[in-house]
VEXDREN-2710 file (C-alpha; in Angstrom, 1 decimal):
% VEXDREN-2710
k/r/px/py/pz
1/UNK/0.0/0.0/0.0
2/UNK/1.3/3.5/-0.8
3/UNK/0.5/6.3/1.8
4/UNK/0.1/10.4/0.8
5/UNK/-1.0/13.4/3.3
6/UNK/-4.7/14.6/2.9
7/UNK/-4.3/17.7/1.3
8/UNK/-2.1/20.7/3.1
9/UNK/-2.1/18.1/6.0
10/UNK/0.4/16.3/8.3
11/UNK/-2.8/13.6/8.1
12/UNK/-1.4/9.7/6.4
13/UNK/-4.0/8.1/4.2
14/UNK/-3.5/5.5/1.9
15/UNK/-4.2/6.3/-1.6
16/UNK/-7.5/4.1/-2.1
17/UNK/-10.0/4.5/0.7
18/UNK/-12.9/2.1/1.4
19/UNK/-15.9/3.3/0.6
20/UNK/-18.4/2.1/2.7
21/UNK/-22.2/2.7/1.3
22/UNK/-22.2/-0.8/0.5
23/UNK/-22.5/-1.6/4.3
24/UNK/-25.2/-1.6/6.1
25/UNK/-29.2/-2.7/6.8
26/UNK/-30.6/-3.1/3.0
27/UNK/-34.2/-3.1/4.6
28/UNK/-33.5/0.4/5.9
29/UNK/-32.1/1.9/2.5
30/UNK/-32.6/2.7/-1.3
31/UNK/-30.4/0.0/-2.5
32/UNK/-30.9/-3.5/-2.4
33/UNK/-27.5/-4.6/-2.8
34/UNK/-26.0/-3.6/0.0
35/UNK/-24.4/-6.4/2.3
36/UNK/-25.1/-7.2/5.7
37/UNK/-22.7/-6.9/9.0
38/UNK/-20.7/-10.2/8.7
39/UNK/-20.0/-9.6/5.2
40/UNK/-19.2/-6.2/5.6
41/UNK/-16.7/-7.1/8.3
42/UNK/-14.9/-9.3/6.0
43/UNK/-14.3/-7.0/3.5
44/UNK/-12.9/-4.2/5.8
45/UNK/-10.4/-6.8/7.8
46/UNK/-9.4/-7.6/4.3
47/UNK/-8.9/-3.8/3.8
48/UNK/-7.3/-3.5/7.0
49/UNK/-4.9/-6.4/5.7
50/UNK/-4.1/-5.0/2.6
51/UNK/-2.6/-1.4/4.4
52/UNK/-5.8/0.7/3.7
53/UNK/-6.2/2.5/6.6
54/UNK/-8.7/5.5/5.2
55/UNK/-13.0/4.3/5.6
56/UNK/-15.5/7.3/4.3
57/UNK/-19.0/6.6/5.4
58/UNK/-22.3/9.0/6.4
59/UNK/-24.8/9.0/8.7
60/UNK/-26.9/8.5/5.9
61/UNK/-26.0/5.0/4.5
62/UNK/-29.1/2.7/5.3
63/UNK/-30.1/4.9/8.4
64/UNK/-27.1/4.7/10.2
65/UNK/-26.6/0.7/10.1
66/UNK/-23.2/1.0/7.9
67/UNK/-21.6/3.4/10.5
68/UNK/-21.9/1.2/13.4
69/UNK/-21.3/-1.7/11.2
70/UNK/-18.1/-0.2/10.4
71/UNK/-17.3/0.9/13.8
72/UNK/-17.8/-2.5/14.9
73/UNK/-15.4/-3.8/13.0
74/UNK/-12.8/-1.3/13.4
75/UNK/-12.8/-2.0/17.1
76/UNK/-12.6/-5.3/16.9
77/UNK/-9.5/-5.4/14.9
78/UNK/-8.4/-2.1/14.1
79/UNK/-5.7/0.7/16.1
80/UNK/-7.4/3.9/16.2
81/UNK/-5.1/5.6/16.2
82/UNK/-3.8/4.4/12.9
83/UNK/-6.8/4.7/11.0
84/UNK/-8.9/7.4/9.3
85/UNK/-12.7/7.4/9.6
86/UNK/-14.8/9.9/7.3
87/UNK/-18.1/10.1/7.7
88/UNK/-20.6/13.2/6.6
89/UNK/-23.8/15.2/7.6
90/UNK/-26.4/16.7/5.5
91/UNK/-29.7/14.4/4.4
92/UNK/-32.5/12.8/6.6
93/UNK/-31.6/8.9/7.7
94/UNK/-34.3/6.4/6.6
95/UNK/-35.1/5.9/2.8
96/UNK/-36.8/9.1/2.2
97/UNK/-33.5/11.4/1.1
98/UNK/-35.9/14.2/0.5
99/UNK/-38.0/14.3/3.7
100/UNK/-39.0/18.3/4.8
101/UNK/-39.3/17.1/7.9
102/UNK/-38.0/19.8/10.1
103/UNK/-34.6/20.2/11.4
104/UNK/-34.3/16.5/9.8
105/UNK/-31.7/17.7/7.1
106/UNK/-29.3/20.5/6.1
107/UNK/-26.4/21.8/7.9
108/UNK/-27.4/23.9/10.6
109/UNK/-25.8/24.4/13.4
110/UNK/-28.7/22.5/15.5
111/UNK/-28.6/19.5/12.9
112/UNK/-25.1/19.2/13.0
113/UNK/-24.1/18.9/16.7
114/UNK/-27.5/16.4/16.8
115/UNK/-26.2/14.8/13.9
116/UNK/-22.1/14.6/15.1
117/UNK/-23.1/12.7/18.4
118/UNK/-24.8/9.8/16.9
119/UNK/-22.6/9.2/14.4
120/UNK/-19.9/8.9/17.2
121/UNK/-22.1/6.7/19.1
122/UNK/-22.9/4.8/16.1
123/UNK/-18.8/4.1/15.3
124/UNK/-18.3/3.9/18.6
125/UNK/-15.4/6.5/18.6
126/UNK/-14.9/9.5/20.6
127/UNK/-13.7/11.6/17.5
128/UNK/-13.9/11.3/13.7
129/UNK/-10.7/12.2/11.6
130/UNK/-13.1/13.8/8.6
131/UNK/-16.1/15.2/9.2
132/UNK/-17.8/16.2/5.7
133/UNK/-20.7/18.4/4.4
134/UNK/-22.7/16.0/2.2
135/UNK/-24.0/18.8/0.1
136/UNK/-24.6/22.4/0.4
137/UNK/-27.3/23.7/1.9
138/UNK/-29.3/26.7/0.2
139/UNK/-31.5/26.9/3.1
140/UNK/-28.6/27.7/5.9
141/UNK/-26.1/30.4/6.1
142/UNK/-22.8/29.3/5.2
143/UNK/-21.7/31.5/7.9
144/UNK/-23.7/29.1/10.6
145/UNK/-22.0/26.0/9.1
146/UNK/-18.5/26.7/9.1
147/UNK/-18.7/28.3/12.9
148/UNK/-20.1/25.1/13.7
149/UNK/-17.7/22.8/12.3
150/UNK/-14.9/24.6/13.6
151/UNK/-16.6/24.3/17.0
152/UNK/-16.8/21.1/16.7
153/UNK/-13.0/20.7/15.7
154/UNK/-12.4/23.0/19.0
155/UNK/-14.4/20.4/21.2
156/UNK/-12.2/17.1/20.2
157/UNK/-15.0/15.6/18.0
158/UNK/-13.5/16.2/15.0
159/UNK/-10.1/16.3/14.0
160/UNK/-10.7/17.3/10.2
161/UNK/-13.8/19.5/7.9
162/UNK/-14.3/18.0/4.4
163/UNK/-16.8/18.8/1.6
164/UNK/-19.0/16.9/-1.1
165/UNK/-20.9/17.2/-4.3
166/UNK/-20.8/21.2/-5.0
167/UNK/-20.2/24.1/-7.6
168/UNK/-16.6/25.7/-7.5
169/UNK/-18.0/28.8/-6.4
170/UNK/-19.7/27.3/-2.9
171/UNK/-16.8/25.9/-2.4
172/UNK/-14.8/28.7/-2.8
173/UNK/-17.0/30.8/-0.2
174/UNK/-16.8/28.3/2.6
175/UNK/-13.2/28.9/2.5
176/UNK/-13.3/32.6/2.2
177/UNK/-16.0/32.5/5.1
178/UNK/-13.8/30.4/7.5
179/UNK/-10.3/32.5/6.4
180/UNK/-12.1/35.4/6.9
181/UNK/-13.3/34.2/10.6
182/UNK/-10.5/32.4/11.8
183/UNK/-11.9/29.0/11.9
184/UNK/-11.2/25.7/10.6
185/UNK/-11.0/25.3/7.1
186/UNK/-11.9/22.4/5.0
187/UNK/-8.9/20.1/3.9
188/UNK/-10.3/18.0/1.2
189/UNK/-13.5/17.4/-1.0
190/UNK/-15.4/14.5/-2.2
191/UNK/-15.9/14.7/-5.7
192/UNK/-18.0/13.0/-8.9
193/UNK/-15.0/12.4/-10.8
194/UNK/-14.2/9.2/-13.0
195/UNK/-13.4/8.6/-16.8
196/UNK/-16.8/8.9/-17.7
197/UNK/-17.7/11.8/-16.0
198/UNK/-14.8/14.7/-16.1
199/UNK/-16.7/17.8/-15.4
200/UNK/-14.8/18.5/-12.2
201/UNK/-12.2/19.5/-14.8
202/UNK/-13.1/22.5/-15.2
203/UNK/-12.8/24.6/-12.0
204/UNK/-13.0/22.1/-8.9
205/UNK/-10.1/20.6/-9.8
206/UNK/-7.8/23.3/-10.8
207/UNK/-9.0/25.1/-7.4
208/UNK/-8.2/21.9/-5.4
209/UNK/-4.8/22.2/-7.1
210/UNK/-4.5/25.6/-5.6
211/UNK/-5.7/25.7/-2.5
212/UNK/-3.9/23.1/-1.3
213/UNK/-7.1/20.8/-1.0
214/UNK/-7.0/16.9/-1.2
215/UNK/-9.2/15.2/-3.6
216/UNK/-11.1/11.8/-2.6
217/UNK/-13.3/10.8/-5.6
218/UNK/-16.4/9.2/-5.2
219/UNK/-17.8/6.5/-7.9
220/UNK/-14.3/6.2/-9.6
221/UNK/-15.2/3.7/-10.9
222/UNK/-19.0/5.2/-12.7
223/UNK/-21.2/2.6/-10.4
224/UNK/-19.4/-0.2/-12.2
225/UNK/-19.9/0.9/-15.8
226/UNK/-16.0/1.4/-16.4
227/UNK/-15.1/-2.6/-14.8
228/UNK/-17.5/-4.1/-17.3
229/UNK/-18.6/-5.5/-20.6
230/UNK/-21.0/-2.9/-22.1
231/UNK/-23.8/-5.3/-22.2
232/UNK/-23.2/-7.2/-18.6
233/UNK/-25.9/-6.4/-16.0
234/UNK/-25.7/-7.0/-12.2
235/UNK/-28.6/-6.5/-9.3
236/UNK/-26.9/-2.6/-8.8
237/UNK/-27.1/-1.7/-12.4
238/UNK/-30.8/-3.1/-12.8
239/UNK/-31.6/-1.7/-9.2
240/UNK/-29.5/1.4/-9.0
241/UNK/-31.4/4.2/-9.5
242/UNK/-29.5/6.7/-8.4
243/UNK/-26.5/5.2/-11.2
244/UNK/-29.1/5.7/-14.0
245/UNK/-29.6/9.1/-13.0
246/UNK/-25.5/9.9/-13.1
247/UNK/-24.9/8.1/-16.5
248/UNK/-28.2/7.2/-18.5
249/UNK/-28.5/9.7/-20.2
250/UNK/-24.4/9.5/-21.9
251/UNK/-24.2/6.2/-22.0
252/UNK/-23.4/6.5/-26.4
253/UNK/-20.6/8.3/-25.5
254/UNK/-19.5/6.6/-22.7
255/UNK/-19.3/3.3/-24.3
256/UNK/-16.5/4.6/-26.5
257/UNK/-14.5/5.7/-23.2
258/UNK/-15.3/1.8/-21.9
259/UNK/-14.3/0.3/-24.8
260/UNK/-11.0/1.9/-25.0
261/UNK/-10.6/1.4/-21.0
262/UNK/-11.1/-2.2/-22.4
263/UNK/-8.3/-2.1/-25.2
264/UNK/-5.6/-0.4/-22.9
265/UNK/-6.4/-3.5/-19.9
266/UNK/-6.0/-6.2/-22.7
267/UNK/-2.9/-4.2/-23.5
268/UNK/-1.6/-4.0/-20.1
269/UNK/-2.9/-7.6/-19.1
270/UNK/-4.6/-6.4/-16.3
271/UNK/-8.6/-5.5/-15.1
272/UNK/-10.6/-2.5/-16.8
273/UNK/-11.4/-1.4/-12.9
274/UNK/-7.5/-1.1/-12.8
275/UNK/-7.4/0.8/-15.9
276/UNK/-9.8/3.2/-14.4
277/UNK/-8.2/3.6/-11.3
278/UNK/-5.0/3.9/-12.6
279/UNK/-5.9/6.6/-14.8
280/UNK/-8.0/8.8/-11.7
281/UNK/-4.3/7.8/-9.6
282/UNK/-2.4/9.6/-11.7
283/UNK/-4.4/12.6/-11.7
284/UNK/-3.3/15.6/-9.9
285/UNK/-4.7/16.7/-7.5
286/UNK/-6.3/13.4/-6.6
287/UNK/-5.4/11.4/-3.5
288/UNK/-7.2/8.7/-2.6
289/UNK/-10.4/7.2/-4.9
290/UNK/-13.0/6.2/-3.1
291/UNK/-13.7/2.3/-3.8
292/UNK/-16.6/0.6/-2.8
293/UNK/-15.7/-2.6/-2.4
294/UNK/-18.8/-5.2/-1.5
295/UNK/-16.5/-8.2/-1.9
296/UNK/-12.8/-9.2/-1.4
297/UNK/-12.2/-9.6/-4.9
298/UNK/-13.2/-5.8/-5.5
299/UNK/-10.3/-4.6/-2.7
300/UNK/-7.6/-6.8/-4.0
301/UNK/-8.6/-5.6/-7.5
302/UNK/-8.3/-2.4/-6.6
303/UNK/-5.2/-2.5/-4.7
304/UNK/-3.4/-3.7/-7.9
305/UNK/-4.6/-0.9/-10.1
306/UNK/-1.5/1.0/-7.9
307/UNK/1.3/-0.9/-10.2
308/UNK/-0.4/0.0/-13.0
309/UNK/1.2/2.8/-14.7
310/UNK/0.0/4.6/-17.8
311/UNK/2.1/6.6/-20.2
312/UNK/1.3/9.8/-21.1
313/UNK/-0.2/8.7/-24.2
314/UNK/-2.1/6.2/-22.8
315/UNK/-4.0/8.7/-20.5
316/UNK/-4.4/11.1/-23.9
317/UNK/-6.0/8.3/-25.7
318/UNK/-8.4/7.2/-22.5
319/UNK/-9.6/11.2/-22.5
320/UNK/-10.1/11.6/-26.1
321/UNK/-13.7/10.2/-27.0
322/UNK/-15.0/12.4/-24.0
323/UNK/-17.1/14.6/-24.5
324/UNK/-19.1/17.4/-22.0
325/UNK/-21.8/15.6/-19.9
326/UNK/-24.6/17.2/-18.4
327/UNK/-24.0/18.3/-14.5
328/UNK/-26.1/15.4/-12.7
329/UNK/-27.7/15.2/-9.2
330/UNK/-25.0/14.5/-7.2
331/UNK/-24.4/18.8/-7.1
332/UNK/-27.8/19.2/-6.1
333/UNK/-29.5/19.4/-2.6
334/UNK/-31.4/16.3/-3.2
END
């Protein structure tokens, strides 16, 4: 396992992280596929085995069942103090994302300290390493949810802030608001970012690469459209809806990108998910994709993709058939 600092850190993380929405209750969530406890504790002491040492989760995934699933497991056969947990705050748990229930969602300051003590108690840790924003809220002054994130750094909860899933610009204030106010600023952010969908090209990544800010990619991999044959279907791409909403609409174009993710692997002699990976690895500022791993198979495959090495052409002739994509859901508030 190779290890890089999270962002403008002194923080260690190893360059994939487990992702760990496939965790959790599936009764109690949108997606069927997601495996239970013992399952899920066999993949992460597989992940533990293999050096990673870097687990993103929210309080979200199916109503809170994957946090204390994975805090479980860490416990049992983890160091703390030698692991990273991320988990996030934002949306309602149970299966309604979009509840208006009051005070259920958003980032205020009264949702977050409700919503930072039960994720503890759910891991069963007295601090997380990264605490994120799932998304920004347009209903709550930014000004309110950086204070309270840096209060919560101040009281030992939370030893990082992170962001997810929004425009340059939002991001961009949050700083401003934070330098401007002397409190914490955010360290890294959780982008839609894979060789299918490149949007974050244009100004997320270039102001990552400025700022100083690490990059952890969600859905490197496009929900499993870039480890496949075109034509294959699994339960999660006849049951995910939320992947038909990201890619459904490309999915002419992106079959050229696959298919040539698919040439350069036969060339290589290795898997199209380490083609993919390979590709986001080498991509500054990027450090540590976001794998969600459901089986063993998936980490070890992943781990490989880190001796995979792409020339320079290689990566030019991967990027070619892209072409602009519609921004999707993920940068909304839903």
């Amino acid at each position: 396992m190779e290890y890089t600092k999270l962002g403008n850190t002194g923080l260690d993380v190893s360059r994939l992280c487990l992702g760990c929405m496939g965790f959790g209750v599936k009764e109690r969530w949108v997606h069927p596929w997601v495996i239970d406890e013992e399952s899920s504790r066999t993949v992460i002491i597989k992940a533990l085995d293999l050096g990673i040492n870097f687990f993103d989760t929210a309080n979200v995934y199916s109503d809170g069942t994957s946090e204390e699933f994975l805090g479980s497991a860490l416990k049992d056969f983890a160091n703390r103090d030698e692991i990273v947990i991320a988990t996030k705050v934002y949306f309602p748990l149970g299966k309604d994302l979009n509840s208006k229930g009051p005070n259920r969602k958003g980032l205020s300051r009264k949702h977050i300290m409700s919503e930072i003590d039960k994720s503890l108690k759910r891991l069963g840790t007295d601090y997380v390493d990264l605490y994120q924003i799932h998304r920004w809220d347009y209903d709550t002054p930014i000004e309110e949810t950086m204070e309270a994130l840096h209060d919560l750094v101040k009281a030992g909860k939370v030893r990082y802030i992170g962001a997810s899933a929004m425009y340059s610009w939002q991001f961009l204030k949050a700083i401003h608001v934070a330098e401007k106010n002397g409190w914490t600023r955010f360290v890294s952010m959780q982008d839609h970012l894979n060789l299918i969908y490149r949007e974050e090209e244009r100004e997320m990544l270039p102001l990552c690469k400025e700022e100083k800010i690490g990059v952890i990619p969600y859905s490197p991999l496009a929900s499993g459209r870039l480890t496949r044959d075109w034509l294959e279907d699994t339960l999660r791409s006849e049951t995910d809806q939320t992947q038909k909403s990201k890619y459904g609409a490309t999915e002419n174009n992106d079959r050229l990108v696959v298919e040539r993710v698919s040439e350069i692997a036969k060339k290589h002699g290795v898997l199209k998910s380490q083609i993919a990976l390979a590709w986001l690895l080498q991509k500054e500022p990027v450090t540590a994709p976001i794998v969600g791993a459901t089986k063993i198979s998936h980490l070890e495959d992943s781990v490989g993709a880190l001796s995979v090495k792409l020339t320079t052409e290689e990566v030019a002739y991967l990027e070619e058939p892209y072409v602009p994509h519609p921004v999707v859901g993920a940068l909304s508030s839903n």
